[in-house]
ZAKOL-466919 format. One record per residue: residue number from 1; x, y, z of N, C-alpha, C, CB in turn. Coordinates in nm, 3 decimals. Atoms other than C-alpha are relative to their C-alpha. Glycine has a CB too. Layout:
N
mifi=NUM&n_c1=X&n_c2=Y&n_c3=Z&ca_c1=X&ca_c2=Y&ca_c3=Z&c_c1=X&c_c2=Y&c_c3=Z&cb_c1=X&cb_c2=Y&cb_c3=Z
...
END
This chain:
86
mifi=1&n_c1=0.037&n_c2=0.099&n_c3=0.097&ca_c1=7.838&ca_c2=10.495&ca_c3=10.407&c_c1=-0.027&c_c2=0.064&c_c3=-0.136&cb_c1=-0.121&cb_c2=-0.078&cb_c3=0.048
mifi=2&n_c1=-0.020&n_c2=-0.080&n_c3=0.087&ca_c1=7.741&ca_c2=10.748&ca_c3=10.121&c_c1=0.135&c_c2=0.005&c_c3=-0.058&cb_c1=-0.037&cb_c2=0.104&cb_c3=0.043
mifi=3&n_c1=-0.123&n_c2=0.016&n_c3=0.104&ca_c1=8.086&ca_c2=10.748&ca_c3=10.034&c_c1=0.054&c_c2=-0.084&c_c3=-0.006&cb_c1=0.091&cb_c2=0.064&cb_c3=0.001
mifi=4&n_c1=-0.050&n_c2=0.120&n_c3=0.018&ca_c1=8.140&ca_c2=10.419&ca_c3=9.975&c_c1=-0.114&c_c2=-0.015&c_c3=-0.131&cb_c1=0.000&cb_c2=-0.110&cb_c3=0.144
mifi=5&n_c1=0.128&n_c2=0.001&n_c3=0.091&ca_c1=7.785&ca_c2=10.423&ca_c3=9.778&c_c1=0.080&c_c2=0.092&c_c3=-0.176&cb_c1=-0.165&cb_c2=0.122&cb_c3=0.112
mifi=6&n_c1=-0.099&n_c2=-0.070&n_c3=0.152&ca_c1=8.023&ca_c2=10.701&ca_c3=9.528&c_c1=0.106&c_c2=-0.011&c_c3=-0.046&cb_c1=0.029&cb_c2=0.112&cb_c3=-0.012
mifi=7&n_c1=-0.132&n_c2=0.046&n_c3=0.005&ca_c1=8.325&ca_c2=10.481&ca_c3=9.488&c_c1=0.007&c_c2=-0.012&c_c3=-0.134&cb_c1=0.035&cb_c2=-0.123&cb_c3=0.077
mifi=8&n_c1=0.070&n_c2=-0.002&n_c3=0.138&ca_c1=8.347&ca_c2=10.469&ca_c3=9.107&c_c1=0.108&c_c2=-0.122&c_c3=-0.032&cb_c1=0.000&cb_c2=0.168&cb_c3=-0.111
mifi=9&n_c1=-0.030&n_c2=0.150&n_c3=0.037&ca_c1=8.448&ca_c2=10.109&ca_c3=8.975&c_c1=0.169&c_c2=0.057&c_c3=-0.071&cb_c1=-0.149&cb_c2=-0.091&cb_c3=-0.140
mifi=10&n_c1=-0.107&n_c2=-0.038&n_c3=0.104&ca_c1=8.827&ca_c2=10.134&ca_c3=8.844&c_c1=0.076&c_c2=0.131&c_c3=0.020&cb_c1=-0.063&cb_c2=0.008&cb_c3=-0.134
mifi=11&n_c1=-0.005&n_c2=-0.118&n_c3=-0.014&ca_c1=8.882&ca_c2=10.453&ca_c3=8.993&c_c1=0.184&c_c2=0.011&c_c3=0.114&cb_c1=-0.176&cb_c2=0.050&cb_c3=0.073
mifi=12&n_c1=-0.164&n_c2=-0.014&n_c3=-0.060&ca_c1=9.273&ca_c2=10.572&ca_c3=9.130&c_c1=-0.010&c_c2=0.068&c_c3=0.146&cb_c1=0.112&cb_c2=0.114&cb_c3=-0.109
mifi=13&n_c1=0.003&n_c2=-0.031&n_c3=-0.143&ca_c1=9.330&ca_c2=10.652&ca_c3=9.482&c_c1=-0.032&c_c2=0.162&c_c3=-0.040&cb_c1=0.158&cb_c2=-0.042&cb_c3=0.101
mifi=14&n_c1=0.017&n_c2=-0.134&n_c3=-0.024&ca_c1=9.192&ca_c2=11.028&ca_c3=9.525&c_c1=0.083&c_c2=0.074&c_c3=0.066&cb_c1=-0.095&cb_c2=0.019&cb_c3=0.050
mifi=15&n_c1=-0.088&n_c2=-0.078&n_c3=-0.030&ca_c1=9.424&ca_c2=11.315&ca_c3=9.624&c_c1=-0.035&c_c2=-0.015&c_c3=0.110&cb_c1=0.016&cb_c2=0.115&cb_c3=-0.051
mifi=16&n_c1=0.010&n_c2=-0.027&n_c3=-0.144&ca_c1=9.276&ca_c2=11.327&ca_c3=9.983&c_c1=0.052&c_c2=-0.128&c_c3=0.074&cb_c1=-0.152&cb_c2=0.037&cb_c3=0.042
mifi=17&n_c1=-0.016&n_c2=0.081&n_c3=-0.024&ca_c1=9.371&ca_c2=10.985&ca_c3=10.014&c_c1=-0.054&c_c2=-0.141&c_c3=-0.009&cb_c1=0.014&cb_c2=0.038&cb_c3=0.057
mifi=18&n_c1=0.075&n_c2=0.107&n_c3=0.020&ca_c1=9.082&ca_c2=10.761&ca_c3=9.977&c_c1=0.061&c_c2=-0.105&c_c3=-0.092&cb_c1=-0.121&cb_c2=0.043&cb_c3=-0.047
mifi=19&n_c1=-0.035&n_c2=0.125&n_c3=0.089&ca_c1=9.183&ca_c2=10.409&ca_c3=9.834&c_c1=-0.118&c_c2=-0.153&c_c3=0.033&cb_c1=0.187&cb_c2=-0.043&cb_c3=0.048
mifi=20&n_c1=0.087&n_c2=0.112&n_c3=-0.040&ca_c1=8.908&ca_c2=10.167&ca_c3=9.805&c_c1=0.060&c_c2=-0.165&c_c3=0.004&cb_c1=-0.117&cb_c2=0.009&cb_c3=-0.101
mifi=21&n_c1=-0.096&n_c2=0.099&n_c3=-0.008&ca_c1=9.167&ca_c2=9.899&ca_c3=9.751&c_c1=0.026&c_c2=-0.065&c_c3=0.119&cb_c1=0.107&cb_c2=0.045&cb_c3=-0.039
mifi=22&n_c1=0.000&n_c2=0.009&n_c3=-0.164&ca_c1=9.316&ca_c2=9.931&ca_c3=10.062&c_c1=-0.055&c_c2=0.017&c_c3=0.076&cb_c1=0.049&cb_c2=0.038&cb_c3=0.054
mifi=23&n_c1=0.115&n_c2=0.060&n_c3=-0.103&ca_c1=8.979&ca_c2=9.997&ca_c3=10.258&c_c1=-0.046&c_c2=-0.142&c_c3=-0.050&cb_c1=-0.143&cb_c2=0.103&cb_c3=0.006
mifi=24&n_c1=0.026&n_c2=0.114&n_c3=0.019&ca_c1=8.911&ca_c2=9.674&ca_c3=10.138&c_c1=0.109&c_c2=-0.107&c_c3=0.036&cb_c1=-0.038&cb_c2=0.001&cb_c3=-0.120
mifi=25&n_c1=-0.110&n_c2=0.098&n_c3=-0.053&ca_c1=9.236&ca_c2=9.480&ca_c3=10.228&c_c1=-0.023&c_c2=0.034&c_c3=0.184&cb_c1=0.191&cb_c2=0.050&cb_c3=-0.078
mifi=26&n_c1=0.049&n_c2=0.000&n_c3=-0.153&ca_c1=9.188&ca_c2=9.654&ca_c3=10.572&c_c1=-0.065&c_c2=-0.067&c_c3=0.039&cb_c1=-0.053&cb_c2=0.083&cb_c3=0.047
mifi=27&n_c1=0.131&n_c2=0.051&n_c3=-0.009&ca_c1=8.874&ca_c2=9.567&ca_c3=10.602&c_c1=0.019&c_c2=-0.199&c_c3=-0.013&cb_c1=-0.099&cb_c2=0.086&cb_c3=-0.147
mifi=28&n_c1=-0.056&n_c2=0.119&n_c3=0.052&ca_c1=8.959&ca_c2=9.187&ca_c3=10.496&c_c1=0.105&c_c2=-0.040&c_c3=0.084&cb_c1=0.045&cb_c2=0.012&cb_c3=-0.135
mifi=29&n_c1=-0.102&n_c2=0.007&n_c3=-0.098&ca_c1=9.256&ca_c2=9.180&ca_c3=10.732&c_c1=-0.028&c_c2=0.002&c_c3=0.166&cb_c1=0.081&cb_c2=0.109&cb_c3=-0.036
mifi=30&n_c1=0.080&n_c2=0.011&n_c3=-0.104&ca_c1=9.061&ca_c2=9.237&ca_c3=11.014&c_c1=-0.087&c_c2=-0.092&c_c3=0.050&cb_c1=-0.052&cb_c2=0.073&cb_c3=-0.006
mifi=31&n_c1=0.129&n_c2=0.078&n_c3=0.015&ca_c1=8.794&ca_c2=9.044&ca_c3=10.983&c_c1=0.107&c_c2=-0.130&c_c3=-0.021&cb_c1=-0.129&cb_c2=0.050&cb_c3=-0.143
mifi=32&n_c1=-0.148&n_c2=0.103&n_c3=-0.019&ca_c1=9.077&ca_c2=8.737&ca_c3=10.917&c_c1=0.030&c_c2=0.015&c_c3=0.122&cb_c1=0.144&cb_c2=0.034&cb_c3=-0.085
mifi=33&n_c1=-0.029&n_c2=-0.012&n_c3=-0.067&ca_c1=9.186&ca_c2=8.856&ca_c3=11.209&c_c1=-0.084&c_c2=-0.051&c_c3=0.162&cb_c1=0.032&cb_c2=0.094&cb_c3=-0.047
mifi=34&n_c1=0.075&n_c2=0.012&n_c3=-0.072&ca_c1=8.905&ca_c2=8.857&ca_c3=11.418&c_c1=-0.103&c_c2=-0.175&c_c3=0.022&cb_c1=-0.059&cb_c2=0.121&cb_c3=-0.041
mifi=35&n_c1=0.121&n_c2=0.095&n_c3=0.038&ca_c1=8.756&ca_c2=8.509&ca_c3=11.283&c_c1=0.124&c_c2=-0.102&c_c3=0.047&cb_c1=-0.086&cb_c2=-0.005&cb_c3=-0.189
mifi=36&n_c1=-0.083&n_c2=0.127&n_c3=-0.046&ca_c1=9.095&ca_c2=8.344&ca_c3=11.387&c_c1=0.026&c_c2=-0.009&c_c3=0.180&cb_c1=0.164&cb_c2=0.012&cb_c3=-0.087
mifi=37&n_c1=-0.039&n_c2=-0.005&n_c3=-0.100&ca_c1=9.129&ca_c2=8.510&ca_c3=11.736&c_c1=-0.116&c_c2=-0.086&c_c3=0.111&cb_c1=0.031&cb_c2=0.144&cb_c3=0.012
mifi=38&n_c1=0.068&n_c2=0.059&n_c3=-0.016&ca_c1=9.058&ca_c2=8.266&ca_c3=12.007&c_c1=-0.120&c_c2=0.008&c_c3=0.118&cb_c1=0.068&cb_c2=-0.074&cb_c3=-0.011
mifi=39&n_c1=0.113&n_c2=-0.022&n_c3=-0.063&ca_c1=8.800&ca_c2=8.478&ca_c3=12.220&c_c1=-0.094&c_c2=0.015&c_c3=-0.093&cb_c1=0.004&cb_c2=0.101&cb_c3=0.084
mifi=40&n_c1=0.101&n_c2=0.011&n_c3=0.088&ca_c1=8.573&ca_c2=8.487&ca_c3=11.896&c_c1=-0.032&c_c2=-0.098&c_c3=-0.020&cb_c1=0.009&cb_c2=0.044&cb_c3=-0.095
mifi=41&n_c1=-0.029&n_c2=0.124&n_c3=-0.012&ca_c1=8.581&ca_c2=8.117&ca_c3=11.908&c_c1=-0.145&c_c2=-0.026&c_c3=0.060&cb_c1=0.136&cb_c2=-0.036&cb_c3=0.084
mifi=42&n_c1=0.123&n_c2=0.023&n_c3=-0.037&ca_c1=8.243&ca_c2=7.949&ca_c3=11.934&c_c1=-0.066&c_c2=-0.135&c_c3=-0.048&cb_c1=-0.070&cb_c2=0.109&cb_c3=-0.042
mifi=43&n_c1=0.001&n_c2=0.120&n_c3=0.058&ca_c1=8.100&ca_c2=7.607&ca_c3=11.880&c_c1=-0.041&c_c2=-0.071&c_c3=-0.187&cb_c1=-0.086&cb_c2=-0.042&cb_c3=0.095
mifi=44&n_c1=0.097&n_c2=0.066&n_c3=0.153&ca_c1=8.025&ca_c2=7.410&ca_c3=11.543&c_c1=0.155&c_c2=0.070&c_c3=-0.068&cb_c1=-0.227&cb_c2=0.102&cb_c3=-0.069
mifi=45&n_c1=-0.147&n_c2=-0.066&n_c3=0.080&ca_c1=8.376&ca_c2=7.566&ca_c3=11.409&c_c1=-0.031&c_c2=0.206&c_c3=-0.060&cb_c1=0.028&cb_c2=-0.139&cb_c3=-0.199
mifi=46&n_c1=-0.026&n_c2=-0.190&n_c3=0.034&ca_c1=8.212&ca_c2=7.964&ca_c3=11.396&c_c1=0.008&c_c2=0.081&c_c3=0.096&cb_c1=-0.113&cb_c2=0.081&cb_c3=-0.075
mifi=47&n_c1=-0.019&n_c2=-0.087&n_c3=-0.062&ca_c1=8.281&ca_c2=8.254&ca_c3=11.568&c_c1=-0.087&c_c2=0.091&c_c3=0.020&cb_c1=0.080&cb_c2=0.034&cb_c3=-0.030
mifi=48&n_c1=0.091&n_c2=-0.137&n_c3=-0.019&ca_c1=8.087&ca_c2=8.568&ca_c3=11.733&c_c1=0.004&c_c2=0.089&c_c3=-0.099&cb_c1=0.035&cb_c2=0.081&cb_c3=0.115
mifi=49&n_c1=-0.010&n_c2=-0.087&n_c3=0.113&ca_c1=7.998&ca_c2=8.788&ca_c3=11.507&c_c1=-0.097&c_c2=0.091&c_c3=0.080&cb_c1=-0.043&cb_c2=-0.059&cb_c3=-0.162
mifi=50&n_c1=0.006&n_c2=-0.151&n_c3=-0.106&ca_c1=7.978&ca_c2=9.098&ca_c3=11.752&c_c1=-0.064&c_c2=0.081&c_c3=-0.102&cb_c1=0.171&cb_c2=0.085&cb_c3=0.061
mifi=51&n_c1=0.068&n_c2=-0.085&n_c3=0.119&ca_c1=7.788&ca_c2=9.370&ca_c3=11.607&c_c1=0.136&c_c2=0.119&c_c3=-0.022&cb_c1=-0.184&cb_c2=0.087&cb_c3=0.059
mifi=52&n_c1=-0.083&n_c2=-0.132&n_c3=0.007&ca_c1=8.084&ca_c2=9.611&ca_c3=11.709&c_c1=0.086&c_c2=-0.018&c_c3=-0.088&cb_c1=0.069&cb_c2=0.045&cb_c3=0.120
mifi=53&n_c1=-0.131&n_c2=-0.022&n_c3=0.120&ca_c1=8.337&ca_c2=9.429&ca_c3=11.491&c_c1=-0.045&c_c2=-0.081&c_c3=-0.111&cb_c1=0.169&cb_c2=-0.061&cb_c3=0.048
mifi=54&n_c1=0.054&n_c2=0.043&n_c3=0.148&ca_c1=8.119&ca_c2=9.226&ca_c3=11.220&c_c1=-0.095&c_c2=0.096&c_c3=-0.063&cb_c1=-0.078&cb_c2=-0.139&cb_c3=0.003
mifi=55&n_c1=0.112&n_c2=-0.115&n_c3=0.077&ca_c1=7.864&ca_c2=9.493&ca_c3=11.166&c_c1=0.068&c_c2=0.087&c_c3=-0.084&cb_c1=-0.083&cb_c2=0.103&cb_c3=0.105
mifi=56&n_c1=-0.043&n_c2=-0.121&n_c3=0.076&ca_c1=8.115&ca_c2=9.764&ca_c3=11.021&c_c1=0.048&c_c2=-0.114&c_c3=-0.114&cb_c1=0.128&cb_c2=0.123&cb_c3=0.082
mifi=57&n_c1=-0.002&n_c2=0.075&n_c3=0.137&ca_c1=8.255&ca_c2=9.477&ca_c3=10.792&c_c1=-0.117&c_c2=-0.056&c_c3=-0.111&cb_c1=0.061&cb_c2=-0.107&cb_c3=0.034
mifi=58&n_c1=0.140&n_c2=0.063&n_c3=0.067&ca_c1=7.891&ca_c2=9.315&ca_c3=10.698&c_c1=-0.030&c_c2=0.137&c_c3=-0.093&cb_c1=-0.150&cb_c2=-0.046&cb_c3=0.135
mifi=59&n_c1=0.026&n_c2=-0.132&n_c3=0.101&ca_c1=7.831&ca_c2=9.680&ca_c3=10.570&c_c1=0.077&c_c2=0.056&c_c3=-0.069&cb_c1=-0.035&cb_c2=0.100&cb_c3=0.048
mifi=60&n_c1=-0.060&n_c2=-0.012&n_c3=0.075&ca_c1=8.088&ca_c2=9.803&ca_c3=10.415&c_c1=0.051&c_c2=-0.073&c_c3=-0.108&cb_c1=0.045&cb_c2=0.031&cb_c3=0.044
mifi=61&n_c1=-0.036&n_c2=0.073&n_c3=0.156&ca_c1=8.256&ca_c2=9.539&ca_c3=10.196&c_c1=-0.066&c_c2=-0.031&c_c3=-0.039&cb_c1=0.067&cb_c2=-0.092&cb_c3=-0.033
mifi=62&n_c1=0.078&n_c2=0.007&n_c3=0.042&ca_c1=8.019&ca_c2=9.471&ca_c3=10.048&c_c1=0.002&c_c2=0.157&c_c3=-0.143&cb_c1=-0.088&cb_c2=-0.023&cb_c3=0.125
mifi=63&n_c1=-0.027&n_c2=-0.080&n_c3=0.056&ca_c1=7.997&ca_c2=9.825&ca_c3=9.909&c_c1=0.104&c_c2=0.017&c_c3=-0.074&cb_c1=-0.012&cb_c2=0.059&cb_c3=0.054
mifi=64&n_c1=-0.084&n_c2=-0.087&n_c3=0.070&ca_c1=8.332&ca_c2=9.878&ca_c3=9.833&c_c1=0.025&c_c2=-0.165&c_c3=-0.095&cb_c1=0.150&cb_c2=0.101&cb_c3=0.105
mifi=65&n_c1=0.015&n_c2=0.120&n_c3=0.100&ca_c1=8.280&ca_c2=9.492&ca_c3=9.640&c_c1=-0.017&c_c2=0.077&c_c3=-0.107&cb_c1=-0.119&cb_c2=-0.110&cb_c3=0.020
mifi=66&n_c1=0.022&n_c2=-0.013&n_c3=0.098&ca_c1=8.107&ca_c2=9.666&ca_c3=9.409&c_c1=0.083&c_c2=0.116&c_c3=-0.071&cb_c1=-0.118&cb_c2=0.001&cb_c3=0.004
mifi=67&n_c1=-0.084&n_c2=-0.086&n_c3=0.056&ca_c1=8.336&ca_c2=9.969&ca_c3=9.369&c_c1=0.113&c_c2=-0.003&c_c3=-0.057&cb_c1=0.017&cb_c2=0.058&cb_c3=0.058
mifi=68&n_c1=-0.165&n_c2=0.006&n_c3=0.060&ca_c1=8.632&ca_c2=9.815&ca_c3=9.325&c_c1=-0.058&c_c2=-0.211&c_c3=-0.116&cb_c1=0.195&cb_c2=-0.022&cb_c3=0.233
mifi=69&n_c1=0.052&n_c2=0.119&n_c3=0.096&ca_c1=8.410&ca_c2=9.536&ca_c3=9.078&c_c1=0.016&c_c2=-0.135&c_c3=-0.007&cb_c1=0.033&cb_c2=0.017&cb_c3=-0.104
mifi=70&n_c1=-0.058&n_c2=0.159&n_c3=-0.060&ca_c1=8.485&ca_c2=9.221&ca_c3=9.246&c_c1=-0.160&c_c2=-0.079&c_c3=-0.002&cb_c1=0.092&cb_c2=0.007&cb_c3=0.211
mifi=71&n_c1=0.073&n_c2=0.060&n_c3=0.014&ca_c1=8.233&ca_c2=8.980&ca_c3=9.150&c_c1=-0.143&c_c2=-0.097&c_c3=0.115&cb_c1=0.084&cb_c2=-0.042&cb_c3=-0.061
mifi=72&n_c1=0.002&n_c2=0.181&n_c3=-0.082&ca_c1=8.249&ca_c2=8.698&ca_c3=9.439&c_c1=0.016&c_c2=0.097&c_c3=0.130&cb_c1=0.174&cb_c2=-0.164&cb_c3=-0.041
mifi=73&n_c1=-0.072&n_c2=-0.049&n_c3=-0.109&ca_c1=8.285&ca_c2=8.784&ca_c3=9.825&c_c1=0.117&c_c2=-0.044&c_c3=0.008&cb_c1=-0.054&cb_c2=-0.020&cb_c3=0.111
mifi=74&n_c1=-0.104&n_c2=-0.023&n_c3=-0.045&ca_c1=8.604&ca_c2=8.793&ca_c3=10.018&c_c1=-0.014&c_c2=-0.102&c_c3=0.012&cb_c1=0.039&cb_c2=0.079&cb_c3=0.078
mifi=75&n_c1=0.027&n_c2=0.190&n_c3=-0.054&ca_c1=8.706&ca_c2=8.420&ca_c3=10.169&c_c1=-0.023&c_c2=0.069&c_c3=0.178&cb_c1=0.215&cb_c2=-0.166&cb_c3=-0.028
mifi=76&n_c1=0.007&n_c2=-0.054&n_c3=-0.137&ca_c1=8.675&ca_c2=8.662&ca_c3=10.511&c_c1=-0.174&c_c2=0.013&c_c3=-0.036&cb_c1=0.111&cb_c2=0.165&cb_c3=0.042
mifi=77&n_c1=0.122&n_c2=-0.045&n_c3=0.060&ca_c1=8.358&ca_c2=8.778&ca_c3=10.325&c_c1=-0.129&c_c2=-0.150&c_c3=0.018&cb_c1=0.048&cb_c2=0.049&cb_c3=-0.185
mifi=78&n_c1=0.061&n_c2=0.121&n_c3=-0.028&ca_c1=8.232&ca_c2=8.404&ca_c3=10.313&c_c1=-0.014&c_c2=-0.063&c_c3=0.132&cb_c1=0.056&cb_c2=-0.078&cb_c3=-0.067
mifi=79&n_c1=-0.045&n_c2=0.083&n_c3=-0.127&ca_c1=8.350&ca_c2=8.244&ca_c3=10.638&c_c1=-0.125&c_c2=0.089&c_c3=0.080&cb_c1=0.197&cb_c2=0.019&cb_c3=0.067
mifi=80&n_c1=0.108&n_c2=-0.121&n_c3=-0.050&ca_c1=8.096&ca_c2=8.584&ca_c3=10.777&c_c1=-0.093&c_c2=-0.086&c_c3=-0.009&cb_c1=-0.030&cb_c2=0.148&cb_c3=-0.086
mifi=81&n_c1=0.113&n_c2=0.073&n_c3=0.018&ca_c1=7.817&ca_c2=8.459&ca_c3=10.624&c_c1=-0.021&c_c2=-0.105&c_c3=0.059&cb_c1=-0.017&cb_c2=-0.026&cb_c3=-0.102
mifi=82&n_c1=0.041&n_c2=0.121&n_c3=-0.019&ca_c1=7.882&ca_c2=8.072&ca_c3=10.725&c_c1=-0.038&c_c2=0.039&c_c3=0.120&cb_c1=0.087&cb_c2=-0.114&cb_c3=-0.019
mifi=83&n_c1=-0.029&n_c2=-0.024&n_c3=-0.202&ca_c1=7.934&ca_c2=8.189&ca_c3=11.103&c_c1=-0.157&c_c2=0.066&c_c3=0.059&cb_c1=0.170&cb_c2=0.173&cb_c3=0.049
mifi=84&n_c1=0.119&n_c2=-0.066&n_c3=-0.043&ca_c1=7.631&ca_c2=8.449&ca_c3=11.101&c_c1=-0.119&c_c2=-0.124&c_c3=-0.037&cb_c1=-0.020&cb_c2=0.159&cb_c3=-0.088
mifi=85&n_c1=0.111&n_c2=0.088&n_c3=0.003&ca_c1=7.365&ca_c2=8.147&ca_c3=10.962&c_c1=0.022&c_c2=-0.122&c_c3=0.121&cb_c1=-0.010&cb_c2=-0.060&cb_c3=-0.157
mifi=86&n_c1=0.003&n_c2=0.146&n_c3=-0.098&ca_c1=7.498&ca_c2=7.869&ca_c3=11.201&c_c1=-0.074&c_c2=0.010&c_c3=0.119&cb_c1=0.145&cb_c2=-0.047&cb_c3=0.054
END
């Protein structure tokens, strides 16, 4: 998590590879993924929000929100939230 904490806003993929871009589409793609599949499926129209596969998203994007200066959450980013209060 620290290196998500030193992502620098605007910043070009790093020689080792890091791209906060694309940890963030990952991240976002997954989570889409996981919120449509239908063993996550749960009443009231939300889904489980497992700690094994919403916890690494709940924490991270978030972070790399602010690194890569995105204002607003994800619409994966939102749907989270509705699912975790219901």
């Amino acid at each position: 998590m620290a290196a998500l904490g030193s992502a620098r806003p605007g910043a070009a993929a790093d020689p080792v590879g890091w791209n906060p871009k694309a940890a963030a589409a990952y991240l976002d793609q997954r989570q889409d993924w996981w919120q449509k599949w239908p063993g996550a499926a749960r009443d009231h129209g939300t889904y489980c929000v497992s700690c094994h596969t919403v916890a690494t998203y709940a924490l991270a994007r978030p972070a790399l929100r602010g690194a890569l200066g995105e204002t607003t959450a994800s619409a994966s980013g939102a749907c989270t939230r509705t699912s975790a209060s219901a």
